[in-house]
ChimeraX commands (.cxc) that place a marker at each C-alpha (Angstrom):
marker #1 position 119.02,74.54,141.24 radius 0.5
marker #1 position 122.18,76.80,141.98 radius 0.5
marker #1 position 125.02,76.53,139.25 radius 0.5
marker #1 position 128.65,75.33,141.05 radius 0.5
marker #1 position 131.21,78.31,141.78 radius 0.5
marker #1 position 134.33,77.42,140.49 radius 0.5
marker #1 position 137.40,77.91,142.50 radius 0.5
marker #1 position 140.04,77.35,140.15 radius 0.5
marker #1 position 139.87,77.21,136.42 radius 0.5
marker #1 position 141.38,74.85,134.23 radius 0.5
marker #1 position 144.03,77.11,132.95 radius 0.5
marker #1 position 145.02,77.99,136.43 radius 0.5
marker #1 position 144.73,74.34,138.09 radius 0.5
marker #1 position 147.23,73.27,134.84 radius 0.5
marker #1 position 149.43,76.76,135.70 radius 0.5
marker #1 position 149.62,76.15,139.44 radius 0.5
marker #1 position 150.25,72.37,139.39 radius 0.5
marker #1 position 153.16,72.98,136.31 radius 0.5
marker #1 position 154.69,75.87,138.66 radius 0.5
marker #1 position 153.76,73.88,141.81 radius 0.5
marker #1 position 156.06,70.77,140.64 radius 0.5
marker #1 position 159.24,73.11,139.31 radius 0.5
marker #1 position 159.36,74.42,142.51 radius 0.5
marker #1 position 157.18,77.35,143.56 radius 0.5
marker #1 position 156.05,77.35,146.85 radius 0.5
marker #1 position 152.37,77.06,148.01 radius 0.5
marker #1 position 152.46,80.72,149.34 radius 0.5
marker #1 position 153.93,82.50,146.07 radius 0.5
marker #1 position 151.12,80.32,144.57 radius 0.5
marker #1 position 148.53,81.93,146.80 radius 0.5
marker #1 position 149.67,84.73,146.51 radius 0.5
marker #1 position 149.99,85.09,142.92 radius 0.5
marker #1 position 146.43,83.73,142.58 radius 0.5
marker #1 position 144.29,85.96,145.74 radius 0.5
marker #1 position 143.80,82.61,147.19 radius 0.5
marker #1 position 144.60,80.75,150.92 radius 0.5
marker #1 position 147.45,78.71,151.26 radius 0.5
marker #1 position 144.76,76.32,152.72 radius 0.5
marker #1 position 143.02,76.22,149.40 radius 0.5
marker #1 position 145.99,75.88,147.32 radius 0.5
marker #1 position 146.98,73.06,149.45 radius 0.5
marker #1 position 143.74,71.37,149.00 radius 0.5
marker #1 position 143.73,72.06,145.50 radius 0.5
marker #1 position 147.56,70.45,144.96 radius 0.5
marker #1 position 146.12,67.39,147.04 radius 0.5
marker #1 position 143.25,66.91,144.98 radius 0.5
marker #1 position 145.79,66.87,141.89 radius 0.5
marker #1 position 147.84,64.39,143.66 radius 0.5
marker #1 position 151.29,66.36,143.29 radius 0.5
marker #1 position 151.21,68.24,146.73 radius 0.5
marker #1 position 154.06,66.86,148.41 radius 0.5
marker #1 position 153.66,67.46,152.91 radius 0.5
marker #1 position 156.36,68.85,154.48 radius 0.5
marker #1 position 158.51,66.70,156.11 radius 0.5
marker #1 position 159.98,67.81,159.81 radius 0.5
marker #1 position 162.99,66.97,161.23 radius 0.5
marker #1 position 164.43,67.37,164.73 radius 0.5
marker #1 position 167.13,69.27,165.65 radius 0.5
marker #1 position 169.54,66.53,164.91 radius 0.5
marker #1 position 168.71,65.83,161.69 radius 0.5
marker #1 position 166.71,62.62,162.28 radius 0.5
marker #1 position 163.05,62.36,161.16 radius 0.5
marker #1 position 160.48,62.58,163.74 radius 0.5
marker #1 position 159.25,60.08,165.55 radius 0.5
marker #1 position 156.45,60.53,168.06 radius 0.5
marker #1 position 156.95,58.81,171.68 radius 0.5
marker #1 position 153.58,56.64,170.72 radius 0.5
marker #1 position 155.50,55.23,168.28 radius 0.5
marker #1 position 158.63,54.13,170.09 radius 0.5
marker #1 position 156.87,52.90,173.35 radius 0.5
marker #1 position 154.75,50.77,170.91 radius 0.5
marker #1 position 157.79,49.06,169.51 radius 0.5
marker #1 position 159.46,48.35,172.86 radius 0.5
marker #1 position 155.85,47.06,174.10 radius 0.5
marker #1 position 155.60,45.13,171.37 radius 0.5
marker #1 position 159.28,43.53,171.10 radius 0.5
marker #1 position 158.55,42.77,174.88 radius 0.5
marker #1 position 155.26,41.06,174.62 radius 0.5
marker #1 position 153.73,43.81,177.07 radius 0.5
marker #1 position 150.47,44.31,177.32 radius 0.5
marker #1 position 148.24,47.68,176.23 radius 0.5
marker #1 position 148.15,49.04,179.67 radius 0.5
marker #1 position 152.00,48.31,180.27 radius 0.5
marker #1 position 152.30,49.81,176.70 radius 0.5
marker #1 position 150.14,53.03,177.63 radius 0.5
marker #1 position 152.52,53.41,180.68 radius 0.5
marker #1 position 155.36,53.40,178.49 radius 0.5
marker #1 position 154.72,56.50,177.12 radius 0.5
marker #1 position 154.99,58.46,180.32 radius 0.5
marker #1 position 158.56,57.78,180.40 radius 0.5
marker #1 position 161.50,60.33,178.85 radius 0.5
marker #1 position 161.68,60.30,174.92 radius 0.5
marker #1 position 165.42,59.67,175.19 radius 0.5
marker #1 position 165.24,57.06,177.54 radius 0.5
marker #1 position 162.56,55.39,175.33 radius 0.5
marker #1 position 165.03,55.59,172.19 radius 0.5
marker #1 position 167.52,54.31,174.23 radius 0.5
marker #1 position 165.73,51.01,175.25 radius 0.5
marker #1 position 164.22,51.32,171.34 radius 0.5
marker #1 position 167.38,51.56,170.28 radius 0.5
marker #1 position 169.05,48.82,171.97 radius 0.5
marker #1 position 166.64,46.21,171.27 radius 0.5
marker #1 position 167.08,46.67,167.45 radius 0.5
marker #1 position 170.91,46.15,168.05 radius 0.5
marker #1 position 170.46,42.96,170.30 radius 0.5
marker #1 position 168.16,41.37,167.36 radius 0.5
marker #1 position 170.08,41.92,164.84 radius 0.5
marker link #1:1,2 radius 0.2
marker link #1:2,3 radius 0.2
marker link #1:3,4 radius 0.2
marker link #1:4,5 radius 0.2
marker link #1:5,6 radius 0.2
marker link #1:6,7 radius 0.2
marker link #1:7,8 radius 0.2
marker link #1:8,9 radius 0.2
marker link #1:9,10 radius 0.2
marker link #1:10,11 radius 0.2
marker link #1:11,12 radius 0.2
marker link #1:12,13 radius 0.2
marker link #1:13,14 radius 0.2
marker link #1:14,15 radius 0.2
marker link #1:15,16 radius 0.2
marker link #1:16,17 radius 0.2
marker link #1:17,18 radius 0.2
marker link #1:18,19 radius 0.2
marker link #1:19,20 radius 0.2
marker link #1:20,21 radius 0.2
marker link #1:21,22 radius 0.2
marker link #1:22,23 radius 0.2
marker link #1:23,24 radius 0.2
marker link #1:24,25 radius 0.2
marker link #1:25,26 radius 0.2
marker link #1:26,27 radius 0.2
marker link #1:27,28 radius 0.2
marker link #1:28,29 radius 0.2
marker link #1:29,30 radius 0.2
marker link #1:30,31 radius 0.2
marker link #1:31,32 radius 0.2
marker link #1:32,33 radius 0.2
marker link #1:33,34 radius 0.2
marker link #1:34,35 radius 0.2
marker link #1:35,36 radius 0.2
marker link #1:36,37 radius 0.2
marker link #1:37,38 radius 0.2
marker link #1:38,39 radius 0.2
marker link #1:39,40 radius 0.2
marker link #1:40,41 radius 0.2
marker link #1:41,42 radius 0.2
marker link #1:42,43 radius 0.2
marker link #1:43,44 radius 0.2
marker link #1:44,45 radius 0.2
marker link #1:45,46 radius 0.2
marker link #1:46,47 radius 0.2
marker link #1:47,48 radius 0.2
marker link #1:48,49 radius 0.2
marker link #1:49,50 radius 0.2
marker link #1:50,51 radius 0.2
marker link #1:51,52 radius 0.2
marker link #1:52,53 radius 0.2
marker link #1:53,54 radius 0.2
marker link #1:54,55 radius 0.2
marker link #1:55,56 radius 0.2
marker link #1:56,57 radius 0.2
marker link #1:57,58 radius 0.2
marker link #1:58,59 radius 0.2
marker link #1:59,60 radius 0.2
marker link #1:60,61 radius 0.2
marker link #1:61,62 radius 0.2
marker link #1:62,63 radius 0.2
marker link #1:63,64 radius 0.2
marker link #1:64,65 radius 0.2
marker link #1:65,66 radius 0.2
marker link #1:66,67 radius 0.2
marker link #1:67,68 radius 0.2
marker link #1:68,69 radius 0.2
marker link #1:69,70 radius 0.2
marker link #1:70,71 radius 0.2
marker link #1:71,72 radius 0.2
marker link #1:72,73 radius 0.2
marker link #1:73,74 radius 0.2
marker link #1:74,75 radius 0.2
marker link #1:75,76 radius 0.2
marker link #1:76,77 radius 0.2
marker link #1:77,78 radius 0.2
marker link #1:78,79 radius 0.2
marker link #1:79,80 radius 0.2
marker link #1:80,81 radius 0.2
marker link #1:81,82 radius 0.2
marker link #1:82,83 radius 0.2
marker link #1:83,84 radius 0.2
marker link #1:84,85 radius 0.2
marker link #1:85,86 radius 0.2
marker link #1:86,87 radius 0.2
marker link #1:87,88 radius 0.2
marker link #1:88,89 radius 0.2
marker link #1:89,90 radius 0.2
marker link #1:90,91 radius 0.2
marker link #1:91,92 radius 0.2
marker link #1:92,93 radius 0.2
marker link #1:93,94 radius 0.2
marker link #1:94,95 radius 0.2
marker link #1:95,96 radius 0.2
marker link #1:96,97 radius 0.2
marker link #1:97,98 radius 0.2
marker link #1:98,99 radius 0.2
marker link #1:99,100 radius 0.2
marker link #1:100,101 radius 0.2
marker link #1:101,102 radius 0.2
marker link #1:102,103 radius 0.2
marker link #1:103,104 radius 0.2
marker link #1:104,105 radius 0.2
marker link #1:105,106 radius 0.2
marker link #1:106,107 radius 0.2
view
């Protein structure tokens, strides 16, 4: 039987998750430890504080993939998958348009 290599030691998994949550950033972490960023961020998942980045588009707005929106309008239609599927060949903007426009008609 082999013995387990440990990654991360106690001491550091308590060090990096305390610096982690007052704001260091997952590359000074690895970094300061010889580690990937990959590994820390697998590490700071397993610890349940890693926190994803969140993207936003150029406006501001959060994203929202295309998938998404066509799937709305399909579904506040009453369209089928297939007529749902087809959706999503059409123009983002055009889809957040029609998206867009349904949420103001039901409210």
């Amino acid at each position: 039987m082999t013995a387990k290599t440990v990654n991360y030691t106690p001491e550091q998994t308590t060090k990096m998750v305390a610096d982690y949550v007052a704001g260091v950033t997952v590359e000074a972490l690895a970094t300061e430890l010889g580690k990937s960023v990959r590994s820390i961020v697998a590490k700071l998942s397993r610890e349940k504080v890693y926190k994803a980045k969140t993207y936003v588009s150029k406006t501001g707005e959060a994203v929202i993939k295309k998938d998404e929106v066509a799937d709305y309008i399909a579904q506040a239609l009453g369209l089928n998958e297939a007529d749902a599927d087809s959706l999503t060949k059409a123009n983002k903007n055009a889809l957040k348009a029609i998206a867009d426009f349904i949420k103001a008609e039901k409210t």
